[in-house]
LOGUGU-782108 format. One record per atom (N, C-alpha, C): residue in three letters; x, y, z. Coordinates in steps of 0.02 Angstrom, whole numbers, plus 50000, padded with zeros to 5 digits. Layout:
ALAXYZ;...
//
This chain:
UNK561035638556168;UNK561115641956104;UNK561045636956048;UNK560575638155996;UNK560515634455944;UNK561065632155908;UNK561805638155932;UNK562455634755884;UNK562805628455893;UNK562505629155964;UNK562945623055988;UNK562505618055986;UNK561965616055964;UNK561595610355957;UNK561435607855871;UNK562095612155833;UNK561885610155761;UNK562285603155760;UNK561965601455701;UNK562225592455706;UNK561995590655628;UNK562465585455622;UNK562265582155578;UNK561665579655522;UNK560965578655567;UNK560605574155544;UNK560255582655549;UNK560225586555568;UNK559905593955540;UNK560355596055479;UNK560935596855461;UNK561145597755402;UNK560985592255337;UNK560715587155352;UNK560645582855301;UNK559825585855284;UNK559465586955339;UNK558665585855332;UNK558875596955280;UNK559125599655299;UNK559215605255255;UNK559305606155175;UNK559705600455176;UNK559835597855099;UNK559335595355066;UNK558905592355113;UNK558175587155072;UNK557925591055011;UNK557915595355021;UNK557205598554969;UNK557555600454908;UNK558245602854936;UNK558575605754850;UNK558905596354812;UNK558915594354851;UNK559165588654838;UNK558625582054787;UNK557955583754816;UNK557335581654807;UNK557435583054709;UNK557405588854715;UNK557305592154672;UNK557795591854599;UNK558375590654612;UNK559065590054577;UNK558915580454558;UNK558795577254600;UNK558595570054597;UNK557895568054553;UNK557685570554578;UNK556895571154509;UNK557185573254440;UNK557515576154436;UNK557725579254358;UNK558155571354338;UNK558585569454379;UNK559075564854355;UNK558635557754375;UNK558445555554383;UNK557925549054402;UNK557725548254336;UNK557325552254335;UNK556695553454288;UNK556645551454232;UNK557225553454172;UNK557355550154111;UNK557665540854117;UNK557885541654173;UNK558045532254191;UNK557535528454187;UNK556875530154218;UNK556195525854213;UNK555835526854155;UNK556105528254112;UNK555635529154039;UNK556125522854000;UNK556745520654036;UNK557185516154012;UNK557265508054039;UNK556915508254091;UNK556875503554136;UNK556315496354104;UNK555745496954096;UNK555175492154062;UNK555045492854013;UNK554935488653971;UNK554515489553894;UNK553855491653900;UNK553495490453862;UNK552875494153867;UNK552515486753876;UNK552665481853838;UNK552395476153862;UNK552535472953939;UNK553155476153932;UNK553215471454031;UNK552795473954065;UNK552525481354060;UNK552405485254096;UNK551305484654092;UNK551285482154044;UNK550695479954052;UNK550395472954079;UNK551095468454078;UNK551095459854109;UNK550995461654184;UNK551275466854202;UNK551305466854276;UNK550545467254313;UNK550425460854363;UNK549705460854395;UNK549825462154473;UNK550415462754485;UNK550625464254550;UNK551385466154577;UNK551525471254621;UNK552095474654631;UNK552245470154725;UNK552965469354718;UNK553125466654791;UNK553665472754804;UNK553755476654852;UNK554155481754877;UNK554625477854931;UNK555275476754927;UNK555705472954969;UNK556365477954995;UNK556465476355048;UNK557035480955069;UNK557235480055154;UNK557755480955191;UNK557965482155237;UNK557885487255259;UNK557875487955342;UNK557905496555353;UNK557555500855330;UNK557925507355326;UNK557535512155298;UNK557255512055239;UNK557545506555200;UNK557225504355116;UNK556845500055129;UNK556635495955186;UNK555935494555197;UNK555435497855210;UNK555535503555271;UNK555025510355259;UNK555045513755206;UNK555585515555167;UNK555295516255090;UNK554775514155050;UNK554815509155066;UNK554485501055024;UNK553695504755041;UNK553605505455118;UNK552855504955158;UNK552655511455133;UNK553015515555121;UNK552725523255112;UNK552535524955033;UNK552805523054977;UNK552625522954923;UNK552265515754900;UNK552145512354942;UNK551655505854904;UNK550835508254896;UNK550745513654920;UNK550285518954908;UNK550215518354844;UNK550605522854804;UNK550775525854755;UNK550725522154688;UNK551045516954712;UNK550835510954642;UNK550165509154634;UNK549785508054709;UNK549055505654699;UNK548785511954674;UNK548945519354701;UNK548305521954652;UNK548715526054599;UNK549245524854569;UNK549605528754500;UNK549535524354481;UNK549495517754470;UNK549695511854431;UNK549005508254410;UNK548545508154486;UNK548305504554454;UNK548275495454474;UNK548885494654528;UNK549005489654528;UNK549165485254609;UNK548875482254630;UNK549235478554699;UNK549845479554717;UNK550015481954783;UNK550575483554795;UNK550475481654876;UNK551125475654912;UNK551375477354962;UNK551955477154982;UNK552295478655038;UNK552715476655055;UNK552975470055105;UNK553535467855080;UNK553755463655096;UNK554325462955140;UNK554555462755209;UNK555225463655233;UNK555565457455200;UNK556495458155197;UNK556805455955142;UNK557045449355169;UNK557055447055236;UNK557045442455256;UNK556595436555245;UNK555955442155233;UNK555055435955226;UNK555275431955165;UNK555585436655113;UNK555395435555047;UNK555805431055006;UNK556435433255054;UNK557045428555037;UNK557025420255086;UNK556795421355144;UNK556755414755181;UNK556215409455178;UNK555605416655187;UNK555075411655203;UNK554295412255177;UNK554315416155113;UNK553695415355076;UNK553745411655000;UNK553355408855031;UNK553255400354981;UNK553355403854897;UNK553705398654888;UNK553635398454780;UNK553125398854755;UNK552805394654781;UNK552185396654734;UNK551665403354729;UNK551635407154824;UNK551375412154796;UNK551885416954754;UNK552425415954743;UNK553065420754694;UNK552725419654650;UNK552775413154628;UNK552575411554541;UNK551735410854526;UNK551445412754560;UNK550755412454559;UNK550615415054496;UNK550065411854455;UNK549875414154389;UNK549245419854381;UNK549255423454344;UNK548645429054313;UNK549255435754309;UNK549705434654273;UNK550065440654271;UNK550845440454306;UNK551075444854292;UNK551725442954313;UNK551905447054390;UNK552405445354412;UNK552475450054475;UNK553045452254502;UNK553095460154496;UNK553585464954504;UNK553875464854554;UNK554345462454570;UNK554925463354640;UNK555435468954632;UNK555305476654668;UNK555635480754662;UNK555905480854737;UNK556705483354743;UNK556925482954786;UNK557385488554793;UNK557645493354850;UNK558095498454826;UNK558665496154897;UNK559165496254879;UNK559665498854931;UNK560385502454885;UNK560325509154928;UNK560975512054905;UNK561625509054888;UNK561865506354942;UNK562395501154935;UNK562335495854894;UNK561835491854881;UNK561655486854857;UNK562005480754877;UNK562225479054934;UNK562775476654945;UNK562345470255021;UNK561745472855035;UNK561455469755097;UNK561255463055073;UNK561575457855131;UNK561335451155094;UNK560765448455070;UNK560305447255134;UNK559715447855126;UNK559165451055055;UNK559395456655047;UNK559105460454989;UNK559395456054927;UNK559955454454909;UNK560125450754864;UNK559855444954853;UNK559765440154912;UNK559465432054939;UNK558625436354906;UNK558495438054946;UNK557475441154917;UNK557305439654825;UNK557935447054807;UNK557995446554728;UNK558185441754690;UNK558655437754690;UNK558735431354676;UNK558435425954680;UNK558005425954726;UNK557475420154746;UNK556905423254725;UNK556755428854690;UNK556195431854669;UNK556085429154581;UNK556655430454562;UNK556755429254491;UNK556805420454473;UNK557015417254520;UNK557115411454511;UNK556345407154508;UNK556005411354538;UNK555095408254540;UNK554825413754489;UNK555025416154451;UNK554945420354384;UNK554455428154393;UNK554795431154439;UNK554685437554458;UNK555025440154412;UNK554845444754392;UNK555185451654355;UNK555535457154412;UNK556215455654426;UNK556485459854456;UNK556855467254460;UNK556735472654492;UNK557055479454494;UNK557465481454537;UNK558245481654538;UNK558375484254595;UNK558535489954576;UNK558525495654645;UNK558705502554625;UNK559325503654691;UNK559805506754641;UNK560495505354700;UNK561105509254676;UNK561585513954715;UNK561725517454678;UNK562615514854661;UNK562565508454676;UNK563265502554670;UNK562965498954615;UNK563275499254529;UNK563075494454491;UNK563475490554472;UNK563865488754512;UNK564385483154511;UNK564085477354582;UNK563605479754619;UNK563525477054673;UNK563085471854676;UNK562995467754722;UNK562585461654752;UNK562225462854707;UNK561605467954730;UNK561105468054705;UNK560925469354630;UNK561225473454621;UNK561315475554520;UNK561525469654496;UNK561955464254524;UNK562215459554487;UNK561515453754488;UNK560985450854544;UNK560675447754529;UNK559755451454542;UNK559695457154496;UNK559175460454478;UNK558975459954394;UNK558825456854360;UNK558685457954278;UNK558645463054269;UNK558175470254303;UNK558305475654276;UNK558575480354338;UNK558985486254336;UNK559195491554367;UNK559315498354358;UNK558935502154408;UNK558685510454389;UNK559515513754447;UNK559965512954413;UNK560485518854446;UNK560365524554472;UNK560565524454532;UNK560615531454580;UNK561355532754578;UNK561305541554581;UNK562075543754594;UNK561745551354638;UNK561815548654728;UNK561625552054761;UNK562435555054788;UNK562345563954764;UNK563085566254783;UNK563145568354856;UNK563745566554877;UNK564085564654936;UNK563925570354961;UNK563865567755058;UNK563665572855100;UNK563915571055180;UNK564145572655209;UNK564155570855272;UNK563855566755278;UNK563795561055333;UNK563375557555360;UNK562715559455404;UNK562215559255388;UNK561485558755418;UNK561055554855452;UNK561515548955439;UNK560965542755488;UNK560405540355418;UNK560555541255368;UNK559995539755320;UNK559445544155283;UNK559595550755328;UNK558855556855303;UNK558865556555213;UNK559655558955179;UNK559395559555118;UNK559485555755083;UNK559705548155086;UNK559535542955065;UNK559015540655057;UNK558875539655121;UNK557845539355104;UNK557355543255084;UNK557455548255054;UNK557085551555021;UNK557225550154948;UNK557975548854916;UNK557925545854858;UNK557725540554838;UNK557845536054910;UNK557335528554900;UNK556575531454886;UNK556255533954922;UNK555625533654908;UNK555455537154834;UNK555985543654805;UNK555745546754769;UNK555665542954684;UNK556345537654704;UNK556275533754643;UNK555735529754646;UNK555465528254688;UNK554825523654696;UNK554355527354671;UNK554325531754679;UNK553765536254645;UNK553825538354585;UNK554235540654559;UNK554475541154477;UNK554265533454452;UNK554585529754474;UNK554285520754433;UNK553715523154426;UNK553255522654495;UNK552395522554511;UNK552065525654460;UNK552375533554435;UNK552065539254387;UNK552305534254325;UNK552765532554316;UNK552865528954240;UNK552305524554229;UNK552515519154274;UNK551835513754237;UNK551225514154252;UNK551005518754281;UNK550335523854269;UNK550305527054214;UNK550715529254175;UNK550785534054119;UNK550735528554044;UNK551205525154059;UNK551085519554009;UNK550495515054011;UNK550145510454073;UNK549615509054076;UNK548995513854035;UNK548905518954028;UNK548575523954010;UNK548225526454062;UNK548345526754133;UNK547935530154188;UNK547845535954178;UNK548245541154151;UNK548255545554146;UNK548905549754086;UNK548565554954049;UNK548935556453987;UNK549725559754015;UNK550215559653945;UNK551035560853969;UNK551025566954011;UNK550405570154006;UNK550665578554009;UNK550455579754105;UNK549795574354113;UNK549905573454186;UNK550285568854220;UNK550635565854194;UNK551315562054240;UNK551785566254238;UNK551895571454182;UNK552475577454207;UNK552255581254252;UNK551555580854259;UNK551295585454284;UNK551365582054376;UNK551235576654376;UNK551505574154436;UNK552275576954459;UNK552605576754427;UNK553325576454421;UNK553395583454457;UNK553165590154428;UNK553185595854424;UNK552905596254513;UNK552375594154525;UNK552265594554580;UNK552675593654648;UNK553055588454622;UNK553445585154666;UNK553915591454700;UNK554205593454647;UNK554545599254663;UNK554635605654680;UNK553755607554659;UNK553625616054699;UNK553405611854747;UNK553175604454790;UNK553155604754856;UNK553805605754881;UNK554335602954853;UNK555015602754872;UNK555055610954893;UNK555045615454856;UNK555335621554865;UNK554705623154914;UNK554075622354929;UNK553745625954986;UNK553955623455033;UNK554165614955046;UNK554425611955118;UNK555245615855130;UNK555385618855088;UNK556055621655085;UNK556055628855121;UNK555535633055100;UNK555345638355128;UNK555085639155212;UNK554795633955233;UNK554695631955297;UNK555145629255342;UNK555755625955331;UNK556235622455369;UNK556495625955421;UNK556525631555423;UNK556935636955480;UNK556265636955518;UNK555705637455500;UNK555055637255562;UNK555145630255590;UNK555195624255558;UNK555015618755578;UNK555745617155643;UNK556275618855579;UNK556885617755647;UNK557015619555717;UNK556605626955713;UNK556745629255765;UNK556075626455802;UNK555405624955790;UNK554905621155842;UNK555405612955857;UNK555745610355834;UNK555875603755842;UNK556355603955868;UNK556885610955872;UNK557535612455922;UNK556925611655997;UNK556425616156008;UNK556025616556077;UNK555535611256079;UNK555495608956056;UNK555265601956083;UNK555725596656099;UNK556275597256055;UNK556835591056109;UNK557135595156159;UNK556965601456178;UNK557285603156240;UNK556935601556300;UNK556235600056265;UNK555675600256313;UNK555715591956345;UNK555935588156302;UNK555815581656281;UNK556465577156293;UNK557075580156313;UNK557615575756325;UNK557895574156371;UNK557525574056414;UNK557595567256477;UNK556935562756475;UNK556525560356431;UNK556365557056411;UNK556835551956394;UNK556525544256424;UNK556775537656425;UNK556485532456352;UNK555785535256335;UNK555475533356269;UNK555295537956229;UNK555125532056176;UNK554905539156117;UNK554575535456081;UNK553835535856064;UNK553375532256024;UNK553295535555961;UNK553095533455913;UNK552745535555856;UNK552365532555809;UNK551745537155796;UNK551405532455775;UNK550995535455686;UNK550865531555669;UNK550405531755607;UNK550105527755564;UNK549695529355511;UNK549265525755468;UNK549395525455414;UNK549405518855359;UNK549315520055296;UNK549935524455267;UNK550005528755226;UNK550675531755218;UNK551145537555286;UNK550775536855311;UNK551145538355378;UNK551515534655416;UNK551245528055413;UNK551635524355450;UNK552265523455452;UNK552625525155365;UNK553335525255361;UNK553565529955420;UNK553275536355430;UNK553675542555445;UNK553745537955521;UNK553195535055565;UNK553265531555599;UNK553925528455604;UNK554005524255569;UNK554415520355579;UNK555155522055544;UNK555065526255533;UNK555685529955521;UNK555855534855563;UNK555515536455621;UNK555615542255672;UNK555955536955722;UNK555405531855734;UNK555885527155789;UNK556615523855771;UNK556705523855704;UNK557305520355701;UNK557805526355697;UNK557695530555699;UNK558225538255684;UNK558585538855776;UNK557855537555808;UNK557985536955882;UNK558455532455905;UNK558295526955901;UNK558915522255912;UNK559625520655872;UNK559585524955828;UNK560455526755796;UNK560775531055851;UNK560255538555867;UNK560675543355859;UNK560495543055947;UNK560185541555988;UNK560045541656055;UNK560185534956099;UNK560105530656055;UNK560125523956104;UNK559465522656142;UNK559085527556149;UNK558325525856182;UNK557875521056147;UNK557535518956209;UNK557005514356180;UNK556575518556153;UNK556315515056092;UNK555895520956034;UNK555505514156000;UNK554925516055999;UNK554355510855972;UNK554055512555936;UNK553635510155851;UNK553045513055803;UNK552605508755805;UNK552045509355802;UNK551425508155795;UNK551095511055751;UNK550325507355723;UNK550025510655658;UNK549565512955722;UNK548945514755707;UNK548525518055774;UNK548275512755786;UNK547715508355771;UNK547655501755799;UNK548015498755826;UNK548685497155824;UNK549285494155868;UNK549195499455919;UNK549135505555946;UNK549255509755977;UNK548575507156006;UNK547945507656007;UNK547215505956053;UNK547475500256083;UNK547665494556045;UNK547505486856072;UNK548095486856103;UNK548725492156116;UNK549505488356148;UNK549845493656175;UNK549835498856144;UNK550435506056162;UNK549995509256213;UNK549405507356230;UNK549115511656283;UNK549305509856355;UNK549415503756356;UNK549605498756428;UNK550345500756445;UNK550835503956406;UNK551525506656413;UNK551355510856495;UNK551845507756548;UNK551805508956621;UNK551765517156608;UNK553045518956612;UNK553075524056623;UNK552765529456586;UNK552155531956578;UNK551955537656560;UNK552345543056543;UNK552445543756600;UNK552675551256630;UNK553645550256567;UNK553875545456575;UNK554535545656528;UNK554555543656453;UNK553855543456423;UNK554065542556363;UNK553675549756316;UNK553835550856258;UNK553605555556224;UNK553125550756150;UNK552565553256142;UNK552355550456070;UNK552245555556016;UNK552445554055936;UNK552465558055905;UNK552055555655857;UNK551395559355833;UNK550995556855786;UNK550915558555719;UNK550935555355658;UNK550975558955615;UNK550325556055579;UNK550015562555524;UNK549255562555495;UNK549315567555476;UNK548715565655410;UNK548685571855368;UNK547915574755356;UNK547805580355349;UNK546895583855360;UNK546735579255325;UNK546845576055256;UNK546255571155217;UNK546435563655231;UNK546755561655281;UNK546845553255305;UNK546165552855283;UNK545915545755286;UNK545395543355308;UNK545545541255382;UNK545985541555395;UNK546105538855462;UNK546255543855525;UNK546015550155490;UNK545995557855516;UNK545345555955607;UNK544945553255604;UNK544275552255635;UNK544695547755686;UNK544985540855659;UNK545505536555713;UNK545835539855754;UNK546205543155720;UNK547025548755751;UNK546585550255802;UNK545905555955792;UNK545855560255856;UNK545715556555938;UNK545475549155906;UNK545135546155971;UNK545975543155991;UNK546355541855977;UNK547015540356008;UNK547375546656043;UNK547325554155991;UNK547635557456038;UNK547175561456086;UNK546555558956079;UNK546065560956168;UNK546055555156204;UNK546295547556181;UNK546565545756235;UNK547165546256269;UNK547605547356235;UNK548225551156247;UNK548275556756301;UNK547935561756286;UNK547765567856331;UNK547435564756415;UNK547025561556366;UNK546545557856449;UNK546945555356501;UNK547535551556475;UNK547865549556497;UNK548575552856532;UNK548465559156517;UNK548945564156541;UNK549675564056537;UNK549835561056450;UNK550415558256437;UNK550745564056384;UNK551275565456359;UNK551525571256314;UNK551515568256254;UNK551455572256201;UNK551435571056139;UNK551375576656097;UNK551825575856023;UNK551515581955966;UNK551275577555923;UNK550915580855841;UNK550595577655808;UNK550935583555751;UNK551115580155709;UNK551685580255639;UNK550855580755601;UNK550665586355561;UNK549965585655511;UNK550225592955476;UNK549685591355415;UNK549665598655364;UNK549235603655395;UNK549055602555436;UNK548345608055465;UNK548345606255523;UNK547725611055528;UNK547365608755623;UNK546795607655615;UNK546535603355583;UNK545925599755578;UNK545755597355631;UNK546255596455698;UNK546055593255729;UNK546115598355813;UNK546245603155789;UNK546155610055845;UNK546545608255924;UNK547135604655880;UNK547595606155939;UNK547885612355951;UNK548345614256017;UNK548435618256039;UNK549365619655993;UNK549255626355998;UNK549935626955953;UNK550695621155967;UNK550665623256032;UNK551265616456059;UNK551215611256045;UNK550755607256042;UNK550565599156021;UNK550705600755928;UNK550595604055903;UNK550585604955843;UNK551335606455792;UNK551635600855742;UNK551965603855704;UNK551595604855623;UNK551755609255591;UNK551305609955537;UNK551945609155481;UNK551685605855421;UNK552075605655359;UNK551615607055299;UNK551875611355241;UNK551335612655191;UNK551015605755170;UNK550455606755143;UNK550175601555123;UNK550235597355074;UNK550465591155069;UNK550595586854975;UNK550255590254950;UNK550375589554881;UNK549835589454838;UNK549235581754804;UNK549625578054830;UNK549375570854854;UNK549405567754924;UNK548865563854907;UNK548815558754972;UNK549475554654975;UNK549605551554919;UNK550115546954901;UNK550855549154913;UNK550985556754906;UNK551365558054926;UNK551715562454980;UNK551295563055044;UNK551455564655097;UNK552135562155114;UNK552485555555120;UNK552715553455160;UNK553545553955140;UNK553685557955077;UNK554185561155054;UNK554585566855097;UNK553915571355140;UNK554465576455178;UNK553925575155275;UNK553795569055253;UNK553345569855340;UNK553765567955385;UNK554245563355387;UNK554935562155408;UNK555115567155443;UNK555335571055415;UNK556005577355424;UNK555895579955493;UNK555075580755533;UNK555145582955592;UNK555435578855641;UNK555335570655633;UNK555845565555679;UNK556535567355673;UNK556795568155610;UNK557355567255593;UNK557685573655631;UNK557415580055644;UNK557745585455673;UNK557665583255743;UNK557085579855745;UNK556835577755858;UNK557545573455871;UNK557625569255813;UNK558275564055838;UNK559005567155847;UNK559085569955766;UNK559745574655798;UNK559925580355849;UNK559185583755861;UNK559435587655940;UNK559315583355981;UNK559085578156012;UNK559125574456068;UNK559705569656082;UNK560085568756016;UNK560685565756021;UNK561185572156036;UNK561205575356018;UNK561655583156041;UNK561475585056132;UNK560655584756150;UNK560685585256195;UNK560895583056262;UNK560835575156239;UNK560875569456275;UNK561525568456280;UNK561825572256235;UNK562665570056257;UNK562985563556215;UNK562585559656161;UNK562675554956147;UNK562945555056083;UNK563195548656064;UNK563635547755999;UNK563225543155945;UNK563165546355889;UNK562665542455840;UNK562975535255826;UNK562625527155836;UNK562605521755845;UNK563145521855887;UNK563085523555957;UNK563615524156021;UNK564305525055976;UNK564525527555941;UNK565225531255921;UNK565455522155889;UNK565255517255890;UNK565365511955852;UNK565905508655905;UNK565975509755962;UNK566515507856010;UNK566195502256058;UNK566725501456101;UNK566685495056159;UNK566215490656122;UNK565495488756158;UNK565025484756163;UNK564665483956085;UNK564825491856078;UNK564485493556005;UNK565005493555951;UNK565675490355935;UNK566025491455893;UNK565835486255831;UNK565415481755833;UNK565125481455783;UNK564945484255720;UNK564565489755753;UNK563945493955735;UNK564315498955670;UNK565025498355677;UNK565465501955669;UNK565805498155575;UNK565565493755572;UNK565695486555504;UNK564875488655476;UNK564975482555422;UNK564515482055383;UNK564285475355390;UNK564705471955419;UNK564685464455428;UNK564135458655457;UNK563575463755497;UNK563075459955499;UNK562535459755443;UNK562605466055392;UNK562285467055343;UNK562615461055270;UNK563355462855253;UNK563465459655209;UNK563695451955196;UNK564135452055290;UNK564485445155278;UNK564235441355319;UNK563485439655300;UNK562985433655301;UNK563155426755277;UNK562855420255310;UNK562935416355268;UNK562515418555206;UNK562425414455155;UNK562125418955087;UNK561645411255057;UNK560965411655060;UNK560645405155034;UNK560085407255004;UNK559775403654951;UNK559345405454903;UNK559035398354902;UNK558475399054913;UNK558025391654907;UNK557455388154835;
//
């Protein structure tokens, strides 16, 4: 019975869209407050830094800056940036360079060590965090406040969607100010954002209930792959890490090239599941299909997370979500089908989200590998 398999990380992914939506309104006037108009034209390059799920944040909207902005964008994990990428490319000259960083808490060491050592080689720093008394607000020069209202715990679903969404509000700003495009189409971005919100909203009872029967199908499964491209890759790598909170299974992402040259040689077949995510206009639509006909060839299980069936799978292999209205911004609601695969397979499986924080795992249960780091800035 579907009653008894409701959970957590399905009540959070329910909230996404009205939540989406209530958060765009309140974001929105913050980034018109954030840069001058001159900083905002110094900028020759954006660094996206973050932990966790605010590192797949980072990967899924660095899209967004290169084509709203206008401008170089990658990401950086917060360890690279804080430990071990040299000063000089920080302070490298022809423009200045944007170190935006988000964590809710703001409180993760690492993320603080990144930002601090960003500014100190004369980065222009952003953190977005919804603690402005915290680590991070304290050594960021500038900060875009979040006040994401309280919800049960989810494992991260609607947190990371405000990470990414503020990333995208920045992206539409200094596109708007650059002059990429006039005020009335960056609202007009804006506007979009949100009748997708309400069509992915209208679909959730179809999607829940295909992703209730596929983890029924799917949970004695020992793995769980996922894979994608380019702004997919977040959903990737945000499906596998949802897995190992809420299941304890081994769960692996790959972009599709990692998947030809490495995920194909994976022995047990028969025990792992792969979940692919793509959208009808990828360019990387042509890649996807030759991975999942080797996939098939190989007589291994898998669905494929897309806006269409461009690619004439069979209804079962298939979950469908309305379509962005951008390329750039797919990766706002492509998530949500992991995020329901993880919380019924943790319901099914009998298991406790990050093992209930006990015995072996009582760690997991602190904050303490996150905050109480040694703390060094070079």
């Amino acid at each position: 019975m579907k009653e008894n398999l409701d959970n957590p990380m399905r009540r959070n992914v329910m909230d996404v869209p009205g939540l989406c939506v209530a958060q765009c309104a309140a974001i929105e006037p913050a980034t018109r407050l954030l840069l001058s108009t001159p900083e905002i034209f110094a900028v020759s390059r954006v660094l996206l830094t973050g932990c966790g799920d605010s590192y797949a944040a980072g990967k899924a909207m660095q899209y967004a800056f290169q084509t709203l902005a206008g401008i170089p964008a990658e990401t950086v994990a917060a360890i690279d940036l804080a430990r071990h990428m040299e000063g000089e490319t920080l302070s490298r000259r022809g423009g200045a360079t944007l170190v935006i960083a988000v964590s809710n808490s703001g409180g993760v060491a690492r993320v603080g060590e990144a930002m601090e050592r960003a500014g100190k080689y004369g980065c222009l720093t952003l953190g977005i965090t919804g603690k402005p008394d915290s680590l991070l607000a304290r050594v960021s020069q500038k900060t875009l406040p979040l006040n994401i209202p309280p919800f049960e715990s989810g494992n991260g679903i609607r947190s990371y969607l405000v990470a990414m969404l503020s990333l995208a509000l920045v992206a539409i700003r200094l596109g708007e100010v650059r002059g990429r495009y006039t005020m009335s189409a960056a609202a007009g971005f804006r506007g979009e954002i949100c009748s997708w919100a309400k069509e992915v909203e209208k679909q959730l009872g179809q999607l829940d209930e295909q992703m209730m029967a596929i983890a029924r199908r799917q949970k004695d499964k020992a793995m769980y792959n996922f894979v994608g491209a380019g702004p997919d890759f977040a959903a990737a790598w945000f499906g596998h890490a949802k897995i190992v909170e809420a299941t304890g299974d081994f769960a692996h992402c790959a972009d599709l090239e990692g998947w030809a040259h490495l995920d194909c040689f994976f022995r047990r077949l028969d025990d792992m599941f792969t979940v692919i995510t793509v959208g009808e206009q990828s360019p990387s639509l042509g890649r996807t299909r030759e991975v999942i006909d080797a996939i098939r060839g190989m007589e291994a299980p898998l669905c494929v997370v897309s806006d269409g069936n461009a690619l004439g799978l069979p209804a079962s292999d298939l979950v469908t979500l309305p379509r962005a209205p951008h390329e750039w911004l797919r990766p706002l609601f492509n998530y949500l089908p992991a995020s329901l695969l993880a919380g019924y397979l943790c319901e099914l499986k009998g298991e406790a989200y990050g093992r209930g924080a006990t015995g072996r795992w009582a760690i997991c249960g602190t904050t303490d590998l996150l905050t109480n780091s040694q703390y060094q800035v070079d």
